[in-house]
MMTF fields as JSON, N, C-alpha, C and O atoms, coordinates in Angstrom:
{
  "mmtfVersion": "1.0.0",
  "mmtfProducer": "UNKNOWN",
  "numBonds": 479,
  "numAtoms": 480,
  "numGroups": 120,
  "numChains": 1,
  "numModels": 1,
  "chainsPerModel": [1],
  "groupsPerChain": [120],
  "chainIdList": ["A"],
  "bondAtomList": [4, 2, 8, 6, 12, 10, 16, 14, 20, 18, 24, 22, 28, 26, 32, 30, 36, 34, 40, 38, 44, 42, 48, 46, 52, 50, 56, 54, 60, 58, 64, 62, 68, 66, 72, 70, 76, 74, 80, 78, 84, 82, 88, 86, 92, 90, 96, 94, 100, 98, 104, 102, 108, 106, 112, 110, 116, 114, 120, 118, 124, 122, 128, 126, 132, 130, 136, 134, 140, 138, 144, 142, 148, 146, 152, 150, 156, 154, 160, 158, 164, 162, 168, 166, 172, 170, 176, 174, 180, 178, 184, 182, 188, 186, 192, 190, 196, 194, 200, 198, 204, 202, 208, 206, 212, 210, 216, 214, 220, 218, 224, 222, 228, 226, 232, 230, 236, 234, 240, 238, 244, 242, 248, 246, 252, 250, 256, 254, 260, 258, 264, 262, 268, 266, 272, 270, 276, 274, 280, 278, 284, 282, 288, 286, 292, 290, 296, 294, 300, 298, 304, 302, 308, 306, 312, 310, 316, 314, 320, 318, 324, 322, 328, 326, 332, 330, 336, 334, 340, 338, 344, 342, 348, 346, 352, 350, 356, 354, 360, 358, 364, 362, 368, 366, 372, 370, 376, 374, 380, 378, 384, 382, 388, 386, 392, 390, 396, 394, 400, 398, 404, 402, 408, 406, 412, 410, 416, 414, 420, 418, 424, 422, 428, 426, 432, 430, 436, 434, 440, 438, 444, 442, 448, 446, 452, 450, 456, 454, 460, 458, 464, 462, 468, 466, 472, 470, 476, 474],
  "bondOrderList": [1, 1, 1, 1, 1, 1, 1, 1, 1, 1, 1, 1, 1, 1, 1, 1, 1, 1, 1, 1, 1, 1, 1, 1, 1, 1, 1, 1, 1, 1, 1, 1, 1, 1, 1, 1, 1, 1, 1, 1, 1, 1, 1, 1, 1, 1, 1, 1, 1, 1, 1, 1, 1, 1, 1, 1, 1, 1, 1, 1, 1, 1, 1, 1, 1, 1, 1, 1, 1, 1, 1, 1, 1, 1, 1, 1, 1, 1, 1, 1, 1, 1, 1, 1, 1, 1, 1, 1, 1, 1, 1, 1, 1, 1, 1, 1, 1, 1, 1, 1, 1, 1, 1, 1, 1, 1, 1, 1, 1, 1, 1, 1, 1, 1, 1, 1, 1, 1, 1],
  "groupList": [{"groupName": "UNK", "atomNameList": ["N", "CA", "C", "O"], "elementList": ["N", "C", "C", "O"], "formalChargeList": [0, 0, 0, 0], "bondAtomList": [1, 0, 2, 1, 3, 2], "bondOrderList": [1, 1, 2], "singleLetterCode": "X", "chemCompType": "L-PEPTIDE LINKING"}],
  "groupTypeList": [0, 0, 0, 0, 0, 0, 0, 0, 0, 0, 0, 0, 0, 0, 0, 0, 0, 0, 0, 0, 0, 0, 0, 0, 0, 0, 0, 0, 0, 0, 0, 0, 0, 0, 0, 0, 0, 0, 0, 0, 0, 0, 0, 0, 0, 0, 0, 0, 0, 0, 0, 0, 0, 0, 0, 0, 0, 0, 0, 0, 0, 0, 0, 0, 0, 0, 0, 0, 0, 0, 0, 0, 0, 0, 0, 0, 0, 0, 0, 0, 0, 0, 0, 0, 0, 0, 0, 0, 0, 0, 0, 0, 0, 0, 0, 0, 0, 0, 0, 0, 0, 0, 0, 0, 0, 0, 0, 0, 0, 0, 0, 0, 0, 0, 0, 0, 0, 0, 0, 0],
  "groupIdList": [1, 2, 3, 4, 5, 6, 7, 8, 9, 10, 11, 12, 13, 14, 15, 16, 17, 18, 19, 20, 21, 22, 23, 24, 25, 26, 27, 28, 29, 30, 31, 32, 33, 34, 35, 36, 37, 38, 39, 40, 41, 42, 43, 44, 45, 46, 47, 48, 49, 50, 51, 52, 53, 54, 55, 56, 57, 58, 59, 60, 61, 62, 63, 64, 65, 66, 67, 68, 69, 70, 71, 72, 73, 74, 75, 76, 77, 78, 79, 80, 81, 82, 83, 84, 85, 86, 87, 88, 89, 90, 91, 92, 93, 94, 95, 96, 97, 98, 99, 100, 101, 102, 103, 104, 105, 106, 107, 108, 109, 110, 111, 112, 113, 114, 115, 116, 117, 118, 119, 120],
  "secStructList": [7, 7, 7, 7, 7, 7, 3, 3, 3, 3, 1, 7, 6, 6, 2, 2, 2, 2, 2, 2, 2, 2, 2, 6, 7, 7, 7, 3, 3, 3, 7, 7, 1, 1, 3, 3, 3, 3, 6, 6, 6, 7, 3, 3, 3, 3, 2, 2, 2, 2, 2, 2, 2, 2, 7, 7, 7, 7, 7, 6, 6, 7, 7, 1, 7, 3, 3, 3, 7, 7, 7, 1, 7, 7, 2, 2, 2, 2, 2, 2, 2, 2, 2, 2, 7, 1, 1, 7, 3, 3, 3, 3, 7, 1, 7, 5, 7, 6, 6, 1, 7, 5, 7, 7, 3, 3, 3, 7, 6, 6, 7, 7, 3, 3, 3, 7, 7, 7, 7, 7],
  "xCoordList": [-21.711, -20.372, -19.77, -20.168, -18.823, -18.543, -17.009, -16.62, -15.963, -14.839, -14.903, -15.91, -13.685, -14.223, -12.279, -12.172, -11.668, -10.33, -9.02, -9.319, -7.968, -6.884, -5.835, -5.486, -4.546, -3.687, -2.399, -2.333, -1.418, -0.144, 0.636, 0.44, 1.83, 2.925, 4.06, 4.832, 4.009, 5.222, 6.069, 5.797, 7.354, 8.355, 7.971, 8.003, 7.624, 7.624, 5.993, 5.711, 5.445, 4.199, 3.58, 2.746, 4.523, 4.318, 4.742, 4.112, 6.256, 6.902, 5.712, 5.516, 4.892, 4.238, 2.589, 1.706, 2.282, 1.283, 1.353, 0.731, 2.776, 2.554, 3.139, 2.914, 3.66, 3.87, 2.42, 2.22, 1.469, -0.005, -0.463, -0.773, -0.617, -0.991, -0.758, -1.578, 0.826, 1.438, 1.148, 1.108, 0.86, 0.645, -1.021, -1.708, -1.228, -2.743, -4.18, -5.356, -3.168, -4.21, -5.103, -6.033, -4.53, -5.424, -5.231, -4.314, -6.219, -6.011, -6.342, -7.326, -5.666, -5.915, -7.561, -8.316, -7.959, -9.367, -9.067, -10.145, -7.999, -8.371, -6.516, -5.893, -6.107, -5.245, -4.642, -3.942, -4.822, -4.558, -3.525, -3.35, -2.602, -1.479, -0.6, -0.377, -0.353, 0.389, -0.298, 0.081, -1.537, -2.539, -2.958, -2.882, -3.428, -3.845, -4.378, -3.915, -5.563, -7.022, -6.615, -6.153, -6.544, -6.55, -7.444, -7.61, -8.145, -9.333, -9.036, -8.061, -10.107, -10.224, -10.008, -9.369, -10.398, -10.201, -8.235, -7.813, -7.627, -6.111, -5.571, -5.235, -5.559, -5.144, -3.454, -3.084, -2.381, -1.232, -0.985, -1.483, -0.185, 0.237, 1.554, 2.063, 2.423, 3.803, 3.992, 3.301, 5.316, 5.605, 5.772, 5.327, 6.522, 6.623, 5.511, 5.512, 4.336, 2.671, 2.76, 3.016, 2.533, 2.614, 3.541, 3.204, 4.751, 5.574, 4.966, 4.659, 4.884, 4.316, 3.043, 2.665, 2.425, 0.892, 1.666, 1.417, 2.367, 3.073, 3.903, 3.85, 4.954, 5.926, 6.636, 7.301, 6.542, 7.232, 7.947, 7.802, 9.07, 9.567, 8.898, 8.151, 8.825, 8.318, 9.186, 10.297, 8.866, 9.35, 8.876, 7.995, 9.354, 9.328, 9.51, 10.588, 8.853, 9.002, 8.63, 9.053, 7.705, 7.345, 6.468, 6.287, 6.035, 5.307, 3.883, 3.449, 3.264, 2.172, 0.869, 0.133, 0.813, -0.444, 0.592, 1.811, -0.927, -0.47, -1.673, -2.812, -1.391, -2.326, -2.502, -1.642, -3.828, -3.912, -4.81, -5.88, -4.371, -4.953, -4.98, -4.001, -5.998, -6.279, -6.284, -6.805, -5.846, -5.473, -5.573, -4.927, -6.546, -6.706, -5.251, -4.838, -4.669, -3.499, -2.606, -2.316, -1.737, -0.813, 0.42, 1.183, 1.013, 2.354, 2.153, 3.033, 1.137, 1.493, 1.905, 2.407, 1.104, 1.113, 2.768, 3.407, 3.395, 4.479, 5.644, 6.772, 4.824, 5.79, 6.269, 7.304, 5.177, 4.555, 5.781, 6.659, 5.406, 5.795, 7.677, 8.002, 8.481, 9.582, 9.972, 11.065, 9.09, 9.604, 9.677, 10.193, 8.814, 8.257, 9.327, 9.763, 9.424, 10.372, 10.811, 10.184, 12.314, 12.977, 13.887, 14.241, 14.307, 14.456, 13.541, 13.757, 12.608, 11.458, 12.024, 12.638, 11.649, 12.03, 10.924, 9.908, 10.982, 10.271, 10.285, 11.257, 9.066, 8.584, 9.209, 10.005, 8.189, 8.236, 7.699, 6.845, 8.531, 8.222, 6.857, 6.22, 6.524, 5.011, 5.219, 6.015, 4.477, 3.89, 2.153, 1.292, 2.142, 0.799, 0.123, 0.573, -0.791, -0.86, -1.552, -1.628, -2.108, -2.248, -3.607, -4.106, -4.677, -5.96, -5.808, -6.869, -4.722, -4.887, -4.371, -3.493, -4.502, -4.338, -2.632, -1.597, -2.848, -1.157, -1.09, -2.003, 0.516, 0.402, 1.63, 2.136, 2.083, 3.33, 3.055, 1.943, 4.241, 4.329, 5.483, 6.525, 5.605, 6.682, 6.386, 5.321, 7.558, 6.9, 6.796, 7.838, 6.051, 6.582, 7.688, 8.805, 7.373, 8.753, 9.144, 10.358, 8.409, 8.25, 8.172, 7.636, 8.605, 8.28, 7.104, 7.115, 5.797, 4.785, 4.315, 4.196, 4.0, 3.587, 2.287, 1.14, 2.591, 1.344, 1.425, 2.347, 0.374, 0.444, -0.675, -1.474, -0.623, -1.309, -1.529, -0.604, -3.412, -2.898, -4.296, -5.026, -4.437, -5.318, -6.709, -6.879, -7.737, -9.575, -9.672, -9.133, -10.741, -10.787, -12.163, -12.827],
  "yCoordList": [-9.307, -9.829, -9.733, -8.824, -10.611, -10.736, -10.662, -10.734, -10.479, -11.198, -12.419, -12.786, -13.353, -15.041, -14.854, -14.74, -14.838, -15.034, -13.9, -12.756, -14.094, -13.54, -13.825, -14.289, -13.875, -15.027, -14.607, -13.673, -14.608, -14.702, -15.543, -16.757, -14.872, -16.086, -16.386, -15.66, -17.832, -18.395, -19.352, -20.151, -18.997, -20.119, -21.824, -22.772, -21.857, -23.096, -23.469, -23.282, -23.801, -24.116, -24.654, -24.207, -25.741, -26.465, -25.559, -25.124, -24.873, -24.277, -23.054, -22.73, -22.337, -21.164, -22.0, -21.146, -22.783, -23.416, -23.457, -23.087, -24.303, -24.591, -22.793, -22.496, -22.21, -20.783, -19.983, -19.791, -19.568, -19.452, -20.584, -20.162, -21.955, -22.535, -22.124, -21.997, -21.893, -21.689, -20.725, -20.704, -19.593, -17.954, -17.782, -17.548, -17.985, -17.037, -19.031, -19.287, -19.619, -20.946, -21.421, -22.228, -20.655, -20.846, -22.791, -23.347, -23.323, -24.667, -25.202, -24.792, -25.9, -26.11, -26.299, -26.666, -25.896, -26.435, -26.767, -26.988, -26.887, -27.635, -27.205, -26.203, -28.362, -28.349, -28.73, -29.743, -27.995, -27.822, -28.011, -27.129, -28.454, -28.853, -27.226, -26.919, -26.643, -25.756, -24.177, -23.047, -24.778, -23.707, -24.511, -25.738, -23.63, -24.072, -22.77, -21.685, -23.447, -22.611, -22.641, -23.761, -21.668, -21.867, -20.914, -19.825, -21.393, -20.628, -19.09, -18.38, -18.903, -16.899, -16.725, -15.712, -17.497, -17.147, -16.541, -15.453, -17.398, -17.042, -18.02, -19.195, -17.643, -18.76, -18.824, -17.82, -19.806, -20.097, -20.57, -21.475, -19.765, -20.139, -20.099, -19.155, -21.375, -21.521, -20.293, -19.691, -20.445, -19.084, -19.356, -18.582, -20.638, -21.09, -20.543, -19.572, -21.264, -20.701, -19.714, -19.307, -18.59, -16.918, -16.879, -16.792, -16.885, -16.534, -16.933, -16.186, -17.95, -18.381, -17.702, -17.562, -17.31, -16.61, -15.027, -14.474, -14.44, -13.317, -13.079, -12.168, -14.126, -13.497, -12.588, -12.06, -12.28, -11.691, -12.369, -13.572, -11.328, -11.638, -11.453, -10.483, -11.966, -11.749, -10.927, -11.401, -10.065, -9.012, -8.827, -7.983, -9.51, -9.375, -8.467, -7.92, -7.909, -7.025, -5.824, -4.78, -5.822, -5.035, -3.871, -2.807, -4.089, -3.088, -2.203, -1.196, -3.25, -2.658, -2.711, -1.768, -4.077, -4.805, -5.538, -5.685, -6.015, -6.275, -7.147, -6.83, -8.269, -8.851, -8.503, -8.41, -8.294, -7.679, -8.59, -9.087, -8.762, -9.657, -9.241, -8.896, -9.306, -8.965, -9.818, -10.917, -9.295, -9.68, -9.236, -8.247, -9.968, -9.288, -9.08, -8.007, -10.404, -10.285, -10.247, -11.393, -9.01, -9.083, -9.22, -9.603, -9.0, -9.592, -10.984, -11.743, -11.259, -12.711, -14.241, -15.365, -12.994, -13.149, -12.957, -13.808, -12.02, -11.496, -12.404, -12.65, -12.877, -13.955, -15.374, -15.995, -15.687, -16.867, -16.981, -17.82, -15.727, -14.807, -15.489, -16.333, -14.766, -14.653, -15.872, -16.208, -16.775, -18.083, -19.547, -20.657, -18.833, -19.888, -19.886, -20.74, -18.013, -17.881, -16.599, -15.557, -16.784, -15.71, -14.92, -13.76, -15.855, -14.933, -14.124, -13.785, -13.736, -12.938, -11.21, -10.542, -10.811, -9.542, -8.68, -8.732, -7.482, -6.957, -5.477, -4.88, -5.309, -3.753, -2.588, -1.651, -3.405, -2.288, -3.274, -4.16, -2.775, -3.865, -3.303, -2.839, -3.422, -3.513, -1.869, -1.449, -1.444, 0.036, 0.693, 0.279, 1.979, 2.297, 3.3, 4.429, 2.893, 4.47, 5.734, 5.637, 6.914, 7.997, 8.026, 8.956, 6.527, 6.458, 5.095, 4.639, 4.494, 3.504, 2.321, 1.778, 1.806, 0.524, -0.174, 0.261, -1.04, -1.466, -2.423, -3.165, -2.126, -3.006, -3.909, -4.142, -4.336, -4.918, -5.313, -5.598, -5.249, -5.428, -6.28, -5.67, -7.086, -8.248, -9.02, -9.429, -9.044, -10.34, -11.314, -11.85, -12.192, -13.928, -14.612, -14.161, -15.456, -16.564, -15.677, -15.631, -15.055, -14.753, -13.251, -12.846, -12.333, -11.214, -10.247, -9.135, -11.424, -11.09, -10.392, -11.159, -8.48, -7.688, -8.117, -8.299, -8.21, -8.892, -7.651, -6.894, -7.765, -6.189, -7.119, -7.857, -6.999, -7.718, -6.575, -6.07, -6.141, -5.414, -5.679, -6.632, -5.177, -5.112, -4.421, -3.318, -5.537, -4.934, -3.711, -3.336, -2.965, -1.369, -1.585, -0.617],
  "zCoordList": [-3.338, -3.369, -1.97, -1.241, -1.518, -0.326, -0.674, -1.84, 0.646, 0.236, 0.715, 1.32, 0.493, 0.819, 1.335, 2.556, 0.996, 1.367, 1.396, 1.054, 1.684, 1.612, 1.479, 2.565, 0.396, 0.218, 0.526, -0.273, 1.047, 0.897, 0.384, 0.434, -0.294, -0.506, 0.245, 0.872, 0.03, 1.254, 0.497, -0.399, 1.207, 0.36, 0.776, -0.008, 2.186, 2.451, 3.179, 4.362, 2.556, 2.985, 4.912, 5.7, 4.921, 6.53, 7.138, 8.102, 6.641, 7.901, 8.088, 9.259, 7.037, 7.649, 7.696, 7.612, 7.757, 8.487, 10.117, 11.113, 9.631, 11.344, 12.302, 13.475, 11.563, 11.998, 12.604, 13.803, 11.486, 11.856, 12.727, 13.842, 12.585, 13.79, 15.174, 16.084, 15.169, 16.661, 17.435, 18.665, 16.377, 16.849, 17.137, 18.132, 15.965, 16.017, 15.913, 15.653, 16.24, 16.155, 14.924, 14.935, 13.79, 12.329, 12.607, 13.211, 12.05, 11.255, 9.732, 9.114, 9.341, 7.776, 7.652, 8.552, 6.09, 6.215, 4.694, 4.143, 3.8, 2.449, 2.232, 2.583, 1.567, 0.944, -0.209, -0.214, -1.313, -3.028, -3.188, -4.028, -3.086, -3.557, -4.252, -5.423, -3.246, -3.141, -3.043, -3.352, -2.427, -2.126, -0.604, -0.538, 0.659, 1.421, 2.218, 2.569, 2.309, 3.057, 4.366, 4.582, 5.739, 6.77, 7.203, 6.654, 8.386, 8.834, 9.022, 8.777, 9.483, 9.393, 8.017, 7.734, 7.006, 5.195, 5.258, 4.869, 5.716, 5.501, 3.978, 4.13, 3.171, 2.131, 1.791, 1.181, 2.072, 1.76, 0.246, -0.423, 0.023, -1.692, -1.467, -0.863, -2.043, -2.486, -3.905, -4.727, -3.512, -4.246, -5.498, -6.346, -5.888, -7.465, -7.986, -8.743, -7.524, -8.155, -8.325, -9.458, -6.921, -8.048, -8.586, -9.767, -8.518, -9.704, -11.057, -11.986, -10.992, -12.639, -12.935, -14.098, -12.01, -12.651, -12.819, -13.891, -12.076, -12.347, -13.236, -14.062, -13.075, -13.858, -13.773, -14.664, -12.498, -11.376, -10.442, -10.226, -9.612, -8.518, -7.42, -7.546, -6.356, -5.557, -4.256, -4.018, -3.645, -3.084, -1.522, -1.354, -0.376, 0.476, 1.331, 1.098, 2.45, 3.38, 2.84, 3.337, 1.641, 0.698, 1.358, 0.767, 2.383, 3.17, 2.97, 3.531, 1.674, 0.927, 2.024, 2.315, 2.529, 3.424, 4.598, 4.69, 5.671, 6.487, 6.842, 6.497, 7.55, 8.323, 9.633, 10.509, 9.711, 10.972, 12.185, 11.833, 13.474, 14.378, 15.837, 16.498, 16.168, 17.472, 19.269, 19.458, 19.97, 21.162, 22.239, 22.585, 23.155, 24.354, 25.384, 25.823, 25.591, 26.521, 25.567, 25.223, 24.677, 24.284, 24.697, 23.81, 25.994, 26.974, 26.727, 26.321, 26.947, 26.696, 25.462, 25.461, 24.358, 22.735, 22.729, 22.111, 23.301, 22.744, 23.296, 22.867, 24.6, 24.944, 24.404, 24.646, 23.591, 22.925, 21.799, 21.596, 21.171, 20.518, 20.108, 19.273, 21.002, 21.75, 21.82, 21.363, 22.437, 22.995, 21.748, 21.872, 20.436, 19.788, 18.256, 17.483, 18.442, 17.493, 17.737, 17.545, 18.32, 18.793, 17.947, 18.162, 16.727, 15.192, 14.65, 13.487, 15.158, 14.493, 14.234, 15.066, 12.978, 12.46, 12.849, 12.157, 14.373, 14.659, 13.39, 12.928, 13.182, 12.974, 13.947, 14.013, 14.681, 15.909, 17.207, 17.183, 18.35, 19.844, 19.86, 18.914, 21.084, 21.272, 22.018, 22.858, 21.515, 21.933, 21.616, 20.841, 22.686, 22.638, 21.649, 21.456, 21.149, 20.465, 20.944, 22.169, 20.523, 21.543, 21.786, 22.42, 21.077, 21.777, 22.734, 23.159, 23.06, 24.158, 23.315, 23.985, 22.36, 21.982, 21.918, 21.414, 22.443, 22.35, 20.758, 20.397, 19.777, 19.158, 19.078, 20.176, 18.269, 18.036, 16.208, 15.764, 15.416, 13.982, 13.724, 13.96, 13.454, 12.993, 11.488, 11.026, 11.006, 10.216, 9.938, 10.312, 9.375, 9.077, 8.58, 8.327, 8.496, 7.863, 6.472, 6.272, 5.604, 4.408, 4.295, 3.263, 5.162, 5.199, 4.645, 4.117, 5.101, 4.886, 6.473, 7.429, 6.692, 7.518, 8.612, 8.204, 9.703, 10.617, 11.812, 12.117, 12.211, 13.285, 14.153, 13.578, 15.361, 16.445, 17.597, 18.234, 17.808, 19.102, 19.848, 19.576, 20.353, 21.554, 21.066, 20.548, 21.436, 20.504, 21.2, 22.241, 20.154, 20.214, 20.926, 21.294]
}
């Protein structure tokens, strides 16, 4: 058994497409009609959908998981960053931890957790 994907939910589909496009360069690779595959196995789900498979609310900034992505020049990610979307709800700015690695934690359109730092 392998894993094959990872899904988040998003209120607005394009706007967090083209969000992952801008940042981390994902591109679509299938789009289900309110499901959408983007590379690195990132899968986008509109939220109506889970709700109805839940039956639940859905609960943002929930702090359970996080997507995690790596970056050699992070000053410059952060600038990208900054410049692309300067409403962004930081975690935490970019700092080091006490074996060397720099990170930064913000989250998406959807207050779905993303942490970006520098390969180990």
């Amino acid at each position: 058994m392998k894993l094959k994907n990872v899904l988040i939910v998003v209120k607005d589909i394009e706007k967090s497409k083209q969000f992952y496009h801008d940042l981390f360069g994902l591109e679509m690779v299938l789009d289900n009609d309110g499901n959408m595959i983007l590379t690195e196995g990132l899968v986008l789900q509109d939220e109506t959908i889970w709700k109805s498979f839940l039956g639940k609310d859905i609960i943002p900034e929930n702090n359970s998981c996080e997507l995690y992505f790596e970056e050699s020049n992070l000053d410059a990610f952060v600038e990208k960053l900054e410049r692309l979307y300067p409403q962004i709800q930081y975690v935490n700015k970019m700092m080091t931890h006490s074996w060397g690695q720099k990170v930064i934690r913000f989250y998406d359109l959807d207050g779905n957790l993303i942490e970006v730092g520098t390969p180990m």
